[in-house]
N, C-alpha and C positions, 0 to 999 in steps of 0.2 A: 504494500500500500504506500502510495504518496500523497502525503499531506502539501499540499503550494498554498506558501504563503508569503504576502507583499506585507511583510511586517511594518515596513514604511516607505511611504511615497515620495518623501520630497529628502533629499542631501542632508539631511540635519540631525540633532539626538532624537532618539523615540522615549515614546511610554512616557510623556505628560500628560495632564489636563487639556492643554491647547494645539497639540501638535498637528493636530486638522486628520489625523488617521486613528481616530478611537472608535469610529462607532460607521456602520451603515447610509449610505443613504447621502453623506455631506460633501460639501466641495470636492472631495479629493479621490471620494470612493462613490463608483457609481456600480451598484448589487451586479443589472442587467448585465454589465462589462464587463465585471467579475465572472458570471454565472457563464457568460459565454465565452472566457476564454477557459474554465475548467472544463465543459462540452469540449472546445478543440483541442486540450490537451489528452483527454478519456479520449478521443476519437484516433488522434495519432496515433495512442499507443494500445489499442483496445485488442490486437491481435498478438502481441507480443508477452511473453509467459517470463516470468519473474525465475 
């Protein structure tokens, strides 16, 4: 299993209150984008055996 994750978006430290990549939905993170770049990465690799 692979977990992908965009722990943070923009060049700077993570894991404050204001970092603009905490939660769903806001300026920085868009869910749809997200959801469909995991679709394309399940899709690349969907025939391939670990």
């Amino acid at each position: 299993m692979v977990i992908a994750d965009n722990h943070i978006s923009q060049p700077r430290w993570c894991c404050s209150l204001d970092d603009g990549n905490g939660f769903f939905g806001n300026n920085n993170f868009d869910p749809q984008e997200w959801l469909q770049g995991l679709s394309l990465v399940a899709q690349r690799f969907r025939n391939k055996s670990t």
